[in-house]
PDB file with SEQRES, HELIX, SHEET and CRYST1 records, atoms N, CA, C and O in Angstrom:
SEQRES   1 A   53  UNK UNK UNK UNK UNK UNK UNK UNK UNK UNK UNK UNK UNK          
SEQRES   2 A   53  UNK UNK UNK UNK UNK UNK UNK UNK UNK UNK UNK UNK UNK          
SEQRES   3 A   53  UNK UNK UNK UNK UNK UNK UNK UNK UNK UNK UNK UNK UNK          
SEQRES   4 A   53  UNK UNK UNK UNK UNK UNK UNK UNK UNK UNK UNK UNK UNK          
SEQRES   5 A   53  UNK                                                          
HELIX    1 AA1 UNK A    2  UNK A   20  1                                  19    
HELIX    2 AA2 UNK A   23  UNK A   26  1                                   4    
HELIX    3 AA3 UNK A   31  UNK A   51  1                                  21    
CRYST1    1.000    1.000    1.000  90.00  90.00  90.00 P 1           1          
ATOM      1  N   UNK A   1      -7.438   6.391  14.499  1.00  0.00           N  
ATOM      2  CA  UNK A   1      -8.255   6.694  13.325  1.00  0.00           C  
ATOM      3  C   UNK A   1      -7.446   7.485  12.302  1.00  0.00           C  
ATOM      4  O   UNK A   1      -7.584   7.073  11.150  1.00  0.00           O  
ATOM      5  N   UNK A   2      -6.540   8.650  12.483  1.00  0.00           N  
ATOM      6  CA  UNK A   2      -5.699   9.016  11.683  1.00  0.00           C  
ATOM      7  C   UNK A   2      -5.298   8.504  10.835  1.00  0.00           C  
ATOM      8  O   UNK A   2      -5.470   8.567   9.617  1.00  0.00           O  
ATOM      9  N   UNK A   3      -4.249   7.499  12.004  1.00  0.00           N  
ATOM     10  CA  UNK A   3      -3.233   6.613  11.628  1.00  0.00           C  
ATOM     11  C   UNK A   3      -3.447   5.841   9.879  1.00  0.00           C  
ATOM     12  O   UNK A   3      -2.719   5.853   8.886  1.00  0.00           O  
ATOM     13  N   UNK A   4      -4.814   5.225  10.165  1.00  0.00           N  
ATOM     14  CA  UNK A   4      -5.694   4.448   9.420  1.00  0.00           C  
ATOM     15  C   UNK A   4      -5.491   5.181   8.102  1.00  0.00           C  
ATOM     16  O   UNK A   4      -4.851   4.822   7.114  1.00  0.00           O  
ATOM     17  N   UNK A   5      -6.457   6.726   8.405  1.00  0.00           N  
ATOM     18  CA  UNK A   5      -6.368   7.393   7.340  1.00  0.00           C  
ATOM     19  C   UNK A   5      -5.210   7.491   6.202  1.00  0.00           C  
ATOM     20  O   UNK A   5      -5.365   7.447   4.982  1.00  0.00           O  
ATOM     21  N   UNK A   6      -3.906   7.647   7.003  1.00  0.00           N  
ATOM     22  CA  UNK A   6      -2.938   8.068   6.918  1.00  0.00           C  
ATOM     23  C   UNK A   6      -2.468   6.612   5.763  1.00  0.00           C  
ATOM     24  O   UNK A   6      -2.193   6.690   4.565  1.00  0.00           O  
ATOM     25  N   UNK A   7      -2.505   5.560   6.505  1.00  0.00           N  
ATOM     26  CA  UNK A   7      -2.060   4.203   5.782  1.00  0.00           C  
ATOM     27  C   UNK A   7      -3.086   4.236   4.655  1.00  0.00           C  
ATOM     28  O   UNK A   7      -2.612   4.239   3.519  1.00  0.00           O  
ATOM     29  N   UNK A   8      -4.475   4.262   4.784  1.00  0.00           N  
ATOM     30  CA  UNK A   8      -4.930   4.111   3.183  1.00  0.00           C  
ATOM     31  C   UNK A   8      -4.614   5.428   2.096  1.00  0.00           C  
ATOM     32  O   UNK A   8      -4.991   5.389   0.925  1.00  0.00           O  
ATOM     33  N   UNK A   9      -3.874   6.573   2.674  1.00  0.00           N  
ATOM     34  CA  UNK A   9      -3.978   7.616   1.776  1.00  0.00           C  
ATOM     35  C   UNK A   9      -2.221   7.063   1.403  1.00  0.00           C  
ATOM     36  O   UNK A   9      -1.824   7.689   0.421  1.00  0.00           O  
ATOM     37  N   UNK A  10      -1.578   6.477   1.725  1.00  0.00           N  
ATOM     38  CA  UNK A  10      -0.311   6.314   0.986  1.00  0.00           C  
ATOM     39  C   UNK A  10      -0.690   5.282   0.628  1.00  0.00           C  
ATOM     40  O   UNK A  10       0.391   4.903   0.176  1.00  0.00           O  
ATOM     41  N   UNK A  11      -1.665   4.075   0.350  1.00  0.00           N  
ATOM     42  CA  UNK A  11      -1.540   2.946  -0.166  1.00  0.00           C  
ATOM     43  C   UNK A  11      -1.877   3.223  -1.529  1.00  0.00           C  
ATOM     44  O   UNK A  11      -1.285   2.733  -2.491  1.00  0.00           O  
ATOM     45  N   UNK A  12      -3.126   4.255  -1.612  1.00  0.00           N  
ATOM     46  CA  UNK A  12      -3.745   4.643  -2.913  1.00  0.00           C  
ATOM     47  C   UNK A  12      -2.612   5.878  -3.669  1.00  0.00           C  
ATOM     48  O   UNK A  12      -2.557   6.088  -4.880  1.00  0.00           O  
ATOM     49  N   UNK A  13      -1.810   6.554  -2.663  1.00  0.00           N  
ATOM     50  CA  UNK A  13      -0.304   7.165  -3.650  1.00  0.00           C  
ATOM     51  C   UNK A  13       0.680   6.357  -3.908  1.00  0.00           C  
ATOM     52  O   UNK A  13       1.471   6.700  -4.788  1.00  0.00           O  
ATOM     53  N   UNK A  14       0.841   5.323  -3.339  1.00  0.00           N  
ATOM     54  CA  UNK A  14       1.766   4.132  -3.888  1.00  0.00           C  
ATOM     55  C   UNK A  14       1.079   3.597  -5.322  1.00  0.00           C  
ATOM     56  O   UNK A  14       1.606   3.562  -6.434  1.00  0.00           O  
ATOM     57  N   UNK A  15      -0.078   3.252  -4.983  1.00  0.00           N  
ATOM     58  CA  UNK A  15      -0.559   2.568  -5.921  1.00  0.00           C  
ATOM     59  C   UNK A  15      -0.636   3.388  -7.473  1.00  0.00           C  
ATOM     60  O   UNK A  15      -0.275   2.913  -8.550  1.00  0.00           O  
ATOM     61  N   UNK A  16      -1.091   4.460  -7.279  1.00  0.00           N  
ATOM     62  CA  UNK A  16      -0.840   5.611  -8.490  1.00  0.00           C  
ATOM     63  C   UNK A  16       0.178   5.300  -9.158  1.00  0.00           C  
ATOM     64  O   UNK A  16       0.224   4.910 -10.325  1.00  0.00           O  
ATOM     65  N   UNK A  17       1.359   5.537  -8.122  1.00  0.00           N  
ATOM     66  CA  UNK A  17       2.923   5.812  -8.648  1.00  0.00           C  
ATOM     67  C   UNK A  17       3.092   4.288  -9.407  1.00  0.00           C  
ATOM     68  O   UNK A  17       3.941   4.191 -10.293  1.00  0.00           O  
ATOM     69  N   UNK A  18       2.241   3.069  -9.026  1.00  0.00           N  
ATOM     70  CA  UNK A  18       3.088   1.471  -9.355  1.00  0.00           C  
ATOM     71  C   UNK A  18       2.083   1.494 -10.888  1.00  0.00           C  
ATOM     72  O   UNK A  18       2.442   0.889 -11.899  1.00  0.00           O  
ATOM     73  N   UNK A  19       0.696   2.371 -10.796  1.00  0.00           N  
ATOM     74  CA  UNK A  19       0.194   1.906 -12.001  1.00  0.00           C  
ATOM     75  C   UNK A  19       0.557   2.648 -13.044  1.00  0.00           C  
ATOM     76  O   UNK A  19       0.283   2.363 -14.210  1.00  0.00           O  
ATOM     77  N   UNK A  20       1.217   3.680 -12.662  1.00  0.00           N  
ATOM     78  CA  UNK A  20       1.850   4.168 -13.527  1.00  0.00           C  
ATOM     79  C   UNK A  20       3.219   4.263 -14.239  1.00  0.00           C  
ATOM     80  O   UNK A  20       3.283   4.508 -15.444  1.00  0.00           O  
ATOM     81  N   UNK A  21       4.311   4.065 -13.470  1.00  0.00           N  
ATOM     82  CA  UNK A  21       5.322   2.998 -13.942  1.00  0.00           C  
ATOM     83  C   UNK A  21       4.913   1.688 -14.414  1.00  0.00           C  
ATOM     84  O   UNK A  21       3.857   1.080 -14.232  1.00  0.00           O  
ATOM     85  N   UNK A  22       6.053   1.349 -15.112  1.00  0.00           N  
ATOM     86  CA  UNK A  22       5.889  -0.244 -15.945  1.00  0.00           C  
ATOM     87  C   UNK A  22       5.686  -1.362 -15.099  1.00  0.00           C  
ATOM     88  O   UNK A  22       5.503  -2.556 -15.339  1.00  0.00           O  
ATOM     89  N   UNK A  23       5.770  -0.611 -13.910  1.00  0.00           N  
ATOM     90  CA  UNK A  23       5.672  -2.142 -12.791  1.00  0.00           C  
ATOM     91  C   UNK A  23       4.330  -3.430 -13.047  1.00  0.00           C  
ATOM     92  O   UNK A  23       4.358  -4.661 -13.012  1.00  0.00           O  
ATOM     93  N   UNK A  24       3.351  -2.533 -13.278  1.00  0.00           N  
ATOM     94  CA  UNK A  24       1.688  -2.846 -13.558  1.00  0.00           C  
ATOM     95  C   UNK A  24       1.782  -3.646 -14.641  1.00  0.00           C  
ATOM     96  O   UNK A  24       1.163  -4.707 -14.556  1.00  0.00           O  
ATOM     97  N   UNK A  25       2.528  -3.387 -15.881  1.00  0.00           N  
ATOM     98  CA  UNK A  25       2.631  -4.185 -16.892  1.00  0.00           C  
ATOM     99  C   UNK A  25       3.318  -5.634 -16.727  1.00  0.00           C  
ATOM    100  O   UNK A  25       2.853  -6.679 -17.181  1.00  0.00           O  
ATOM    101  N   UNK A  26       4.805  -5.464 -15.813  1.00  0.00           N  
ATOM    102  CA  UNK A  26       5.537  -6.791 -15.036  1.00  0.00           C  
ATOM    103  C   UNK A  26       4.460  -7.862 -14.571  1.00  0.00           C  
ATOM    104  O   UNK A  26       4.306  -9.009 -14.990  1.00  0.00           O  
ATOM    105  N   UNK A  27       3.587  -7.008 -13.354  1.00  0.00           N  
ATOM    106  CA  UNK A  27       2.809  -7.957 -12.360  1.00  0.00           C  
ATOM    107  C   UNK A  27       1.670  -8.325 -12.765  1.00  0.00           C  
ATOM    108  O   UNK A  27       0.925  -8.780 -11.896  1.00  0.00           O  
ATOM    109  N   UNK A  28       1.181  -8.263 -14.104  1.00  0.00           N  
ATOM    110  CA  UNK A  28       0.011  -7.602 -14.659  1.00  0.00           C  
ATOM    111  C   UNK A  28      -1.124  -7.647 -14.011  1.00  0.00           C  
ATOM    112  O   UNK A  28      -2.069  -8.270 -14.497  1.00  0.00           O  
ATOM    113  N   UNK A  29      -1.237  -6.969 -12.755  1.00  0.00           N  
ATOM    114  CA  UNK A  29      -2.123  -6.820 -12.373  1.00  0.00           C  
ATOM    115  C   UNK A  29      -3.127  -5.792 -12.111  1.00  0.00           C  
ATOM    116  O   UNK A  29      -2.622  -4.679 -12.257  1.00  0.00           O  
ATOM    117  N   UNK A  30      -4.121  -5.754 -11.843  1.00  0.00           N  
ATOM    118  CA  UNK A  30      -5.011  -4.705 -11.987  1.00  0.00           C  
ATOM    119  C   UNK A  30      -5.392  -3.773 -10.406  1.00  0.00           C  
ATOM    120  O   UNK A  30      -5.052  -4.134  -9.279  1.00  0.00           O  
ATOM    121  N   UNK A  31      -5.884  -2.990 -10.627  1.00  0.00           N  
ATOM    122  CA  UNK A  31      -5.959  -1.885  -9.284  1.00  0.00           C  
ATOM    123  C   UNK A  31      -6.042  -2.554  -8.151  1.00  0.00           C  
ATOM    124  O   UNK A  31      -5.056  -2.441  -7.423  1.00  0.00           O  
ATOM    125  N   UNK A  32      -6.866  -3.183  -7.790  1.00  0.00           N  
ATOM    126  CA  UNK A  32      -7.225  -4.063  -6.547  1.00  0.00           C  
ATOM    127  C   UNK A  32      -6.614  -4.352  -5.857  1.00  0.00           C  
ATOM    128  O   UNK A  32      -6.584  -4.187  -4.637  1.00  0.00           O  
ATOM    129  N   UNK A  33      -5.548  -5.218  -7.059  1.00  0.00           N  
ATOM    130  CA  UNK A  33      -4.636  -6.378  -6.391  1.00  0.00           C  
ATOM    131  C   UNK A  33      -3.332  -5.396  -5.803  1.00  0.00           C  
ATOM    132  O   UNK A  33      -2.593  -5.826  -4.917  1.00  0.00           O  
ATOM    133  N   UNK A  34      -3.115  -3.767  -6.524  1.00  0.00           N  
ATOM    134  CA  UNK A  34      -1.917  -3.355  -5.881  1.00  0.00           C  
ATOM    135  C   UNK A  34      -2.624  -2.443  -4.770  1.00  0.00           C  
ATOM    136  O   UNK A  34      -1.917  -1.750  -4.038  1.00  0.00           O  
ATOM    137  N   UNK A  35      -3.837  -2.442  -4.661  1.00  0.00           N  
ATOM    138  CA  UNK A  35      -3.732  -1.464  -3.181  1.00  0.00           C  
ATOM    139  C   UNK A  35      -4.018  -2.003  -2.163  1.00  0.00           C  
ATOM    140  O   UNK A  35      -4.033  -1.575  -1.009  1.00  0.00           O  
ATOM    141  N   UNK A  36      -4.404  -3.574  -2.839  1.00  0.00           N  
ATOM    142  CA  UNK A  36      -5.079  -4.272  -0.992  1.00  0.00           C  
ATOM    143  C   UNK A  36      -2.761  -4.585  -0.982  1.00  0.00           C  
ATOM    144  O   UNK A  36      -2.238  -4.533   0.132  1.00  0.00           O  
ATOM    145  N   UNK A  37      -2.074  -4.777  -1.887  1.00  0.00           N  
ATOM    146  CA  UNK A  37      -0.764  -5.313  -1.594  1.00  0.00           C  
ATOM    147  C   UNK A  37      -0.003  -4.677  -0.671  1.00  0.00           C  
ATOM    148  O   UNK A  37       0.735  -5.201   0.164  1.00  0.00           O  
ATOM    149  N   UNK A  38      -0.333  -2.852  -0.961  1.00  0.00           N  
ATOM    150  CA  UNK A  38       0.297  -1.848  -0.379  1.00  0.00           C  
ATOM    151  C   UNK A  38      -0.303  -1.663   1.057  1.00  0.00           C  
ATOM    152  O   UNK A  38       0.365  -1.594   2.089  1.00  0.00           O  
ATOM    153  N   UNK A  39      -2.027  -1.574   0.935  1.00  0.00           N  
ATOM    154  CA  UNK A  39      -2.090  -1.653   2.362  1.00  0.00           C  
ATOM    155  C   UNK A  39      -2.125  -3.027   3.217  1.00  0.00           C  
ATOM    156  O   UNK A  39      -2.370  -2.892   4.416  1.00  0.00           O  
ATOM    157  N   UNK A  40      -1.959  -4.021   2.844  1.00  0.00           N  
ATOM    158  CA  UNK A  40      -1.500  -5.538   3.292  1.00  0.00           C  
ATOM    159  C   UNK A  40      -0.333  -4.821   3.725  1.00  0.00           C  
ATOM    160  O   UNK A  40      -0.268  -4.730   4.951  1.00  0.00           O  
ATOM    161  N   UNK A  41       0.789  -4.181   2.970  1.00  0.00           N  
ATOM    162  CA  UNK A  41       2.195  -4.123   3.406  1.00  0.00           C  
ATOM    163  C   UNK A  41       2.811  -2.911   4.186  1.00  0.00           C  
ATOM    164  O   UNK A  41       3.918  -2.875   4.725  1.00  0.00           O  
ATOM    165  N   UNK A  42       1.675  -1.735   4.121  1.00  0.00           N  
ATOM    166  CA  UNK A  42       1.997  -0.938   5.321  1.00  0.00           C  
ATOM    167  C   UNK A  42       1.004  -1.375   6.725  1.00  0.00           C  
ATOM    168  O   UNK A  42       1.168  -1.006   7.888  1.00  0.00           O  
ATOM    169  N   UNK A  43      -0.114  -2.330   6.136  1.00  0.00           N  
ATOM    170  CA  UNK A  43      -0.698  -2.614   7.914  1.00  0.00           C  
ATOM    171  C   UNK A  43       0.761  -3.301   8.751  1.00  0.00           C  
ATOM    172  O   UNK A  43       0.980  -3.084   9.942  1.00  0.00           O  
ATOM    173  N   UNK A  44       1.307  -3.815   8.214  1.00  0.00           N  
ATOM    174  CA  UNK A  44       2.018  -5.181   8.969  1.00  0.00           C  
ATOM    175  C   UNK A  44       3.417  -4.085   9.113  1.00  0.00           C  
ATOM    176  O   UNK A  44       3.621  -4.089  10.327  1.00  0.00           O  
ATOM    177  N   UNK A  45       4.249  -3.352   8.603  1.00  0.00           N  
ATOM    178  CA  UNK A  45       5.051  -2.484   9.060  1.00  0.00           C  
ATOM    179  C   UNK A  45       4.250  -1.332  10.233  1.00  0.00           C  
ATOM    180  O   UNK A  45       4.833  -1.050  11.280  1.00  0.00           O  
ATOM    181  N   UNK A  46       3.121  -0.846   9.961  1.00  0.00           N  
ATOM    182  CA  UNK A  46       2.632  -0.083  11.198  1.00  0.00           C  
ATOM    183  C   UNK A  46       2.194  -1.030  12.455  1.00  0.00           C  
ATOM    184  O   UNK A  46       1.842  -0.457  13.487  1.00  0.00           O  
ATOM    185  N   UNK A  47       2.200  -2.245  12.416  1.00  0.00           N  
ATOM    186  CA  UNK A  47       1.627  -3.046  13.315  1.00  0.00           C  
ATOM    187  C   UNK A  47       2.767  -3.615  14.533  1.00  0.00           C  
ATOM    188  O   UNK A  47       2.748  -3.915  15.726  1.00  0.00           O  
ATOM    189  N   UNK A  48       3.883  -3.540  13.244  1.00  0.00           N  
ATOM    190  CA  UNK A  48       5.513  -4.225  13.989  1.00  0.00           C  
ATOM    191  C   UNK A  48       5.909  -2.927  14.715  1.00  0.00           C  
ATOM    192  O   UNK A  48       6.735  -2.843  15.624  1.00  0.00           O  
ATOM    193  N   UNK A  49       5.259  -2.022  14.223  1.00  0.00           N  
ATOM    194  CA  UNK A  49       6.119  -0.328  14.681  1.00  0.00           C  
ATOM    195  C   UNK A  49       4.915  -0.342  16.392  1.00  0.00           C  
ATOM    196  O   UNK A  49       5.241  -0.220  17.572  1.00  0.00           O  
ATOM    197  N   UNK A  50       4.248  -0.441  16.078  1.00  0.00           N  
ATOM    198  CA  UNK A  50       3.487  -0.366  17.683  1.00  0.00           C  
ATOM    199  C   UNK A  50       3.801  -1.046  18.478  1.00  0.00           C  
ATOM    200  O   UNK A  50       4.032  -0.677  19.630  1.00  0.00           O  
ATOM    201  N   UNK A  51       3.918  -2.561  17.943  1.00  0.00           N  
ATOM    202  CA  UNK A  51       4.514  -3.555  19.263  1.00  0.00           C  
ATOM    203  C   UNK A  51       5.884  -3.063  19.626  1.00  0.00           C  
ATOM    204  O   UNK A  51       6.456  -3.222  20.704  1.00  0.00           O  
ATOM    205  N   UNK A  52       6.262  -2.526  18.701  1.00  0.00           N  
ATOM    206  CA  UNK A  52       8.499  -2.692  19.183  1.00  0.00           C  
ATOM    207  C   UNK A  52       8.572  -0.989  19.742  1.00  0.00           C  
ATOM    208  O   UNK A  52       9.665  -0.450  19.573  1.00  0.00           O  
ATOM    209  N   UNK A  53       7.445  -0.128  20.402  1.00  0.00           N  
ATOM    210  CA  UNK A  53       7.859   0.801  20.671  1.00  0.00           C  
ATOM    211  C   UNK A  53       6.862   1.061  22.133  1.00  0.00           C  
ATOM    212  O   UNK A  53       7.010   2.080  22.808  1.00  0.00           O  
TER     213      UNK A  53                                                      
END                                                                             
């Protein structure tokens, strides 16, 4: 349950940091699409980290 916590509270500080750099303007995409991206992309790195340990 932490863990969880832990992954959506850096997906929504990633996401801060991307909408606020020019990145947002590149991808033009809107909030949604970068925090389901970030936590899409730390579930699957925390997921590879449980099996390989």
């Amino acid at each position: 349950m932490k863990s969880t916590l832990y992954m959506l509270l850096g997906a929504i500080i990633l996401t801060y940091f991307t909408l606020i750099l020019p990145f947002s303007k590149i991808y033009n995409s809107g909030l949604f699409e970068v925090l389901s991206f970030w936590l899409i992309l730390i579930f699957v790195f925390s997921y590879n980290n449980k099996n390989h340990t």
